[in-house]
C-alpha positions in Angstrom: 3.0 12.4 -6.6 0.0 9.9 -7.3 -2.7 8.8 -6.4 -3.2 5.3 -5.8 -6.4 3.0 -4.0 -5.4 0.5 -1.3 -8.0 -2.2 -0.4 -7.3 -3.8 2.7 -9.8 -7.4 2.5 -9.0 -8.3 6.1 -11.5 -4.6 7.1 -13.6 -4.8 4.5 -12.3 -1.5 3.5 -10.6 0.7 0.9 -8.5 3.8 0.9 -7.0 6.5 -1.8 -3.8 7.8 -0.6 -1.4 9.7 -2.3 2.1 8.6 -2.1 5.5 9.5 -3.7 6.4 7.7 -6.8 9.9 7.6 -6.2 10.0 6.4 -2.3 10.7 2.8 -1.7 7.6 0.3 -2.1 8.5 -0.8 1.9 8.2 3.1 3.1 5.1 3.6 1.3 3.4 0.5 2.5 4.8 2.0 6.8 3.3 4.7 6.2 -0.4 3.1 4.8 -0.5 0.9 7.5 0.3 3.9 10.2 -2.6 5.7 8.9 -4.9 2.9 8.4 -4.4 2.1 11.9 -4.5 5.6 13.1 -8.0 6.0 11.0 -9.2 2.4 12.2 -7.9 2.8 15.9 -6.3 -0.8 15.6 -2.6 -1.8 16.2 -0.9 -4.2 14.2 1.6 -5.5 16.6 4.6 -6.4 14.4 2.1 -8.0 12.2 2.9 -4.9 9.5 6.0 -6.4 8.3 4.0 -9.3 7.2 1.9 -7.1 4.9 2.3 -7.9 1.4 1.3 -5.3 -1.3 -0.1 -5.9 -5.0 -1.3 -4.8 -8.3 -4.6 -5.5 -8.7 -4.7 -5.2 -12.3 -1.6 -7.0 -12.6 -1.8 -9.7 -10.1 1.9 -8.8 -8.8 3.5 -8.5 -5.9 5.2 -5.3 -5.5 9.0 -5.2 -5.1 9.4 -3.9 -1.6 13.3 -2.2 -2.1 11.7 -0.7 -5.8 10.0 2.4 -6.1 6.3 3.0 -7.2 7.4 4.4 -10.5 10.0 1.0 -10.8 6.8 -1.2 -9.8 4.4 0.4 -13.1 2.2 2.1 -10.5 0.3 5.5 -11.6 -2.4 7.4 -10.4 -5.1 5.4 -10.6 -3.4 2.2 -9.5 -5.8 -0.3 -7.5 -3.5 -1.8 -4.6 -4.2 -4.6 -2.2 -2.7 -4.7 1.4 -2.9 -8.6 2.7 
């Protein structure tokens, strides 16, 4: 497990979350918009599949099919969700 932060520019907001670093990119980012939504009270209405995420540091897009530990991320990593 690690811990990663997830800024999400479109709420002006930012989250930790600790995710599985062997779990597909795409599952991870379900369930971060699930509970950002649940926390925020806001639905997404399909609009989640349009969700992109990235390495801050890196300026990458992360390989949705790929795993945390296949995109570089650690604990520590600084995601954005747009």
């Amino acid at each position: 497990m690690i811990i990663i932060k997830v800024e999400v520019p479109m709420m002006g907001r930012e989250y930790d979350f600790q995710i599985d670093e062997t779990v597909p990119i795409y599952e991870v980012q379900e369930e971060i918009t699930e509970m950002i939504c649940r926390r925020q009270q806001c639905r997404l209405d399909g609009l989640e599949h349009r969700l992109l995420l990235w390495d801050r540091k890196r300026n990458l897009m992360l390989r949705r099919e790929d795993s945390a530990l296949d995109n570089g991320l650690e604990t520590g990593s600084e995601l954005l969700l747009a």
